[in-house]
VOVEX-64995 format. One record per residue (C-alpha): x, y, z negated. Coordinates in nm, 3 decimals. Each point is the difference from the previous one (the first is absolute). Last residue first. Example, Ala and Ser with C-alpha at 12.3 -4.5 7.8 and 13.67 -1.06 7.14 Angstrom:
REM VOVEX-64995
R  1.367  -0.106  -0.714
R  -0.137  -0.344  -0.066
This chain:
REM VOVEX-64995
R  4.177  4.086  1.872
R  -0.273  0.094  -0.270
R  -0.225  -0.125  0.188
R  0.137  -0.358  0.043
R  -0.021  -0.006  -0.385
R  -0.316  0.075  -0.025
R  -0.124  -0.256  0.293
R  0.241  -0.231  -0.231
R  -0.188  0.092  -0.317
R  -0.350  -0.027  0.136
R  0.096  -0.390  0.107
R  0.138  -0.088  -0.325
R  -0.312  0.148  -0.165
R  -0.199  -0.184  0.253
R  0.169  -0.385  -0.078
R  -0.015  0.086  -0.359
R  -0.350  0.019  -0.031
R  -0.074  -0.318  0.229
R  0.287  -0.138  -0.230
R  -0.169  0.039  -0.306
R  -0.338  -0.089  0.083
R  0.154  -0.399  0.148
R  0.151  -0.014  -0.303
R  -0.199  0.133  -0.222
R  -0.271  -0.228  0.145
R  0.199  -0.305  -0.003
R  0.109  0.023  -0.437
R  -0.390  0.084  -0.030
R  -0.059  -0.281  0.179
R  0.212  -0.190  -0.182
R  -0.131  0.079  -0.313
R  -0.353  -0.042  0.142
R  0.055  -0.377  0.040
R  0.133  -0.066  -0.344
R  -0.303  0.160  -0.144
R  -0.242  -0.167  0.226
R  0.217  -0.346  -0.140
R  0.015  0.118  -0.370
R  -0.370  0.053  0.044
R  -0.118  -0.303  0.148
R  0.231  -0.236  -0.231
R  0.324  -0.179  -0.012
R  0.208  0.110  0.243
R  0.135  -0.261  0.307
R  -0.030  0.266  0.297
R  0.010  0.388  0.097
R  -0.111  0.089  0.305
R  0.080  0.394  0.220
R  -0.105  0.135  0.293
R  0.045  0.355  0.140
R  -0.193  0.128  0.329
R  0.087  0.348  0.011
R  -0.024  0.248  0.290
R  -0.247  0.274  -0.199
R  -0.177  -0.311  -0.234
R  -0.027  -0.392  -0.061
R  0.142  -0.169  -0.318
R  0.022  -0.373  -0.042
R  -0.101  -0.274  -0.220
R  0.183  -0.333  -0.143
R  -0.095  -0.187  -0.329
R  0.072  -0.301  -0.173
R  -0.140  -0.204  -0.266
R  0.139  -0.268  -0.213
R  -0.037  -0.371  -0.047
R  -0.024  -0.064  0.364
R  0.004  0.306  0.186
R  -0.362  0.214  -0.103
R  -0.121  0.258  0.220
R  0.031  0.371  -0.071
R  -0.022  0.215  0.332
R  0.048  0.364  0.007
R  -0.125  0.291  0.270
R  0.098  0.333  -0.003
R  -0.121  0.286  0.280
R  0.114  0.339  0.068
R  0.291  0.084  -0.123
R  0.188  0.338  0.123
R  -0.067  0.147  -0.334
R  0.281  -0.206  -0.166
R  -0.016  0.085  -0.386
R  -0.421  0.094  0.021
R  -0.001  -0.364  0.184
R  0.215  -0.193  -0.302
R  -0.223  0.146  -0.198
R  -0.294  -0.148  0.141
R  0.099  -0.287  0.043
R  0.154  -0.042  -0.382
R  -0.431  0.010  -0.040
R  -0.068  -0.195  0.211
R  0.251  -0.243  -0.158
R  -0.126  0.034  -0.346
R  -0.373  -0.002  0.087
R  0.076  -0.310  0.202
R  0.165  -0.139  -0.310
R  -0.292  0.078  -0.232
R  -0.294  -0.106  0.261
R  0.209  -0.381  0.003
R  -0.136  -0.217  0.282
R  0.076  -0.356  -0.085
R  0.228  -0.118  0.253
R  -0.009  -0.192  0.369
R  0.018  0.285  0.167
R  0.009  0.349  -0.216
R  -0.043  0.319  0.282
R  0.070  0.327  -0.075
R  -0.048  0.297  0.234
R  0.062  0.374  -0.076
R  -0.068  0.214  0.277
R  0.144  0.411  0.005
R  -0.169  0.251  0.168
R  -0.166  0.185  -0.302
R  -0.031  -0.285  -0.280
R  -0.101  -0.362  0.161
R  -0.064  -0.283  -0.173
R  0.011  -0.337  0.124
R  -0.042  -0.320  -0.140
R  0.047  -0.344  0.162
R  -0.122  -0.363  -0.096
């Protein structure tokens, strides 16, 4: 089963297959969603997966927005949380990357047509 909230333009969707559907860990991870999208404003669109792997659970998602597509999983954790929790982290750990040198990329840029000026 999937959820998804949306707040302005951005979709939150998370499915649980083959789990127990837990309200207070999909309130949680909307909820670190949502931050994560007022951090990186060029997201559009996350969607999470929690399914279980044997004796544990793992989880994968990805992050759509402005020329993004980011993916992420996390795998052998113990519960639904710890694994959502898991899976955000690198996400988060993705997103500033991928944010951080789209931002540096044009201030590099801007200071070379500066520089080239100034010649």
């Amino acid at each position: 089963m999937g959820s998804t909230q949306q707040a302005g333009e951005v979709t939150v969707v998370i499915h649980f297959r083959g789990i127990d559907i837990d309200e207070d860990v999909r309130e949680h991870l909307e909820s670190r969603c949502h931050q994560f999208a007022s951090e990186f404003p060029e997201t559009t669109h996350y969607e999470l997966t929690i399914e279980p792997d044997g004796d544990n659970v793992r989880a994968h998602g990805h992050v759509v927005g402005k020329g993004m597509n980011t993916p992420a999983r996390a795998n052998g954790v113990a519960d639904s949380r710890m694994a959502g929790d898991a899976l955000l982290e690198k996400l988060h750990t993705e997103l500033r990357r991928v944010h951080d040198k789209r931002i540096f990329t044009q201030r590099r840029k801007e200071q070379k047509k500066r520089a080239n000026h100034e010649l």
